[in-house]
VEXLUMVO-231257 format. One record per residue (C-alpha): residue in one letter; z, y, x negated. Coordinates in Angstrom, 1 decimal, m for minus. Layout:
N
 code      w      v      u
    A      Z      Y      X
...
This chain:
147
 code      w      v      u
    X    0.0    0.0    0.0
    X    0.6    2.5   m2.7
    X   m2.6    2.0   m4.5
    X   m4.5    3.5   m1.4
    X   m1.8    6.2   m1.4
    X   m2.6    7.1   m5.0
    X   m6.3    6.7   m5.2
    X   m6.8    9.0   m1.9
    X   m4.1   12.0   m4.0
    X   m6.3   11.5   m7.5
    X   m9.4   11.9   m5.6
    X   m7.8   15.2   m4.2
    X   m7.0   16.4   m7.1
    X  m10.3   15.9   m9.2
    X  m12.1   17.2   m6.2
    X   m9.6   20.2   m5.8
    X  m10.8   20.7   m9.8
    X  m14.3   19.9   m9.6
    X  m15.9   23.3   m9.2
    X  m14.1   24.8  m12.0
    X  m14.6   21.6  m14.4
    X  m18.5   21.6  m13.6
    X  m18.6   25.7  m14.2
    X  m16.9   25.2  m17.6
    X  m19.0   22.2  m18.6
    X  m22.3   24.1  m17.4
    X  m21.3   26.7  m19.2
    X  m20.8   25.2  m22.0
    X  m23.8   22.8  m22.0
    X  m25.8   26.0  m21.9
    X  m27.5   26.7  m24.6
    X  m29.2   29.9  m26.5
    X  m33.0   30.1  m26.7
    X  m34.7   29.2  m29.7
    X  m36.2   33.1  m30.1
    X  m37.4   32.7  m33.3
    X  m37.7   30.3  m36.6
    X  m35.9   29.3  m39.5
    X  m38.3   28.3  m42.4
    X  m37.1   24.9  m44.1
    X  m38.0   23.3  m47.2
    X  m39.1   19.5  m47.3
    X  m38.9   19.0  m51.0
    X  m42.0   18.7  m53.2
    X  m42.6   22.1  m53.5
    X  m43.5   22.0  m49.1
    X  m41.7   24.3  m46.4
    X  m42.1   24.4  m42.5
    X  m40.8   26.5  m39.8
    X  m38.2   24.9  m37.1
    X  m37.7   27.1  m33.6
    X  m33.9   28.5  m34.0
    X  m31.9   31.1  m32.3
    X  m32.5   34.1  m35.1
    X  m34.8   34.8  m38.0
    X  m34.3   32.5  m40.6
    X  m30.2   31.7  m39.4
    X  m30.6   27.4  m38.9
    X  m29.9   27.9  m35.3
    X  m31.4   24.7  m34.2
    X  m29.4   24.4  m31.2
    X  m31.0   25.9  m28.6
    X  m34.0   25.4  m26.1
    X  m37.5   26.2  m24.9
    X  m39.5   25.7  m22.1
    X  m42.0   27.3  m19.5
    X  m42.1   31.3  m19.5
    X  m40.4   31.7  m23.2
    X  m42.0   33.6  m25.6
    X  m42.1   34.4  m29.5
    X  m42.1   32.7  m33.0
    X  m39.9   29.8  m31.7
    X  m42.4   28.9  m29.3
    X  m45.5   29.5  m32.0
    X  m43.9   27.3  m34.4
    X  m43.4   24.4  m31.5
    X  m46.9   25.1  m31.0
    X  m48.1   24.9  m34.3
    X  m46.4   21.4  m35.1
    X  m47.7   20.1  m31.2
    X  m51.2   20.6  m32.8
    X  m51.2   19.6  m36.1
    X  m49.0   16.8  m35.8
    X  m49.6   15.5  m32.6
    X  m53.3   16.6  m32.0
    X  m52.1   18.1  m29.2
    X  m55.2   20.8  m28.1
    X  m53.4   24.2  m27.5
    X  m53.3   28.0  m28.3
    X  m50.8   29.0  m30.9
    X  m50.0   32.1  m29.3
    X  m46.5   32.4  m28.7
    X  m46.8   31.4  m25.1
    X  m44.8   28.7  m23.4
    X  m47.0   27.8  m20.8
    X  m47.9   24.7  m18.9
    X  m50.5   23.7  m21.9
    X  m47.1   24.0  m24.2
    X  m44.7   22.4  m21.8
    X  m47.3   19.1  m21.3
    X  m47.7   19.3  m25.1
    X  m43.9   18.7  m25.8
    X  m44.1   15.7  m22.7
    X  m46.4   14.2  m24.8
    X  m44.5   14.5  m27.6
    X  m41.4   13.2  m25.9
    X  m43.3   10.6  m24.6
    X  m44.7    9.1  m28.2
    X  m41.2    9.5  m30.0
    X  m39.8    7.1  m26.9
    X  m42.7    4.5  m26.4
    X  m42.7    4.7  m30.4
    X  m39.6    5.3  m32.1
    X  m36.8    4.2  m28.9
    X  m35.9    7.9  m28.7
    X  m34.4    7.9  m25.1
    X  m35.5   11.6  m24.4
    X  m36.0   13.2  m20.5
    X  m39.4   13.6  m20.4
    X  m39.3   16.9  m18.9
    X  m41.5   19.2  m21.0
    X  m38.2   21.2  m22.1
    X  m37.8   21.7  m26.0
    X  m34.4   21.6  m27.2
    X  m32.0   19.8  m29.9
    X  m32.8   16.1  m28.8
    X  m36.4   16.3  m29.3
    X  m36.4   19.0  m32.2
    X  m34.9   16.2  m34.2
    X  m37.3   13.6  m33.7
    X  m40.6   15.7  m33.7
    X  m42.5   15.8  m37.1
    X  m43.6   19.6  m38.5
    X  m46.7   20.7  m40.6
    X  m45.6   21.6  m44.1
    X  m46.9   24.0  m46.0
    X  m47.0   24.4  m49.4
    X  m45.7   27.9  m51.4
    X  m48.6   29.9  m50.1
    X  m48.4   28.8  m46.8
    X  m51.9   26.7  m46.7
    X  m50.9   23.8  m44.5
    X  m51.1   20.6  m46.7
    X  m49.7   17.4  m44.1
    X  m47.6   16.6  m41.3
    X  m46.1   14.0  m43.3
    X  m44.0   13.6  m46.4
């Protein structure tokens, strides 16, 4: 009888909580948008640009998707094309050319590699760390997606 009794109080009391909890965990699930690019080097004398939060800061935690804008975006772009033949404008623009670009993406690294990512479209941390970038060597002439 009292295990009714006590289920039916701690059900009360999470759902007495539940706004709250789900406002502080949305909040703090949110993340920044990536609004520009760190540049990175690879070794061997190669460098390539990663979407982050600020000029050149590391901030790899953030996200992307449809309506965005800016160097974040161009370097997404720029590694969607040469790394995963992907036909789009590097222009900065986070359109739906862009957004289908990264689905595809998404969708090679999990038929391919097990990734486990939603295939929504949406860049952020999860699939920046599984997609491959163009490097470039010191003068910025791309030289391989690989290596």
């Amino acid at each position: 009888m009292r295990t009714p009794l006590l289920a039916a109080a701690v059900t009360a009391a999470v759902l007495a909580l539940a706004p709250s909890a789900v406002a502080a965990s949305s909040s703090a699930a949110a993340l920044a948008t990536c609004a520009s690019r760190t540049t990175v080097y690879a070794g061997n004398g190669l460098y390539y640009d990663k979407p982050s939060t600020g000029w050149q800061n590391g901030g790899y935690s953030c996200v992307l998707g449809r309506g965005n804008t800016g160097l974040g975006v161009e370097a997404l772009q720029d590694a969607l094309k040469r790394c995963y033949g992907q036909n789009i404008a590097v222009d900065g623009i986070y359109g739906p050319a862009t957004e289908q670009a990264v689905r595809n993406a998404q969708h090679f690294h999990n038929v391919y590699g097990g990734a486990g990512l939603a295939e929504d479209g949406v860049y952020g941390p999860r699939t920046g760390a599984v997609l491959t970038w163009p490097k470039y060597d010191g003068e910025w002439v791309y030289a391989t997606c690989w290596g």
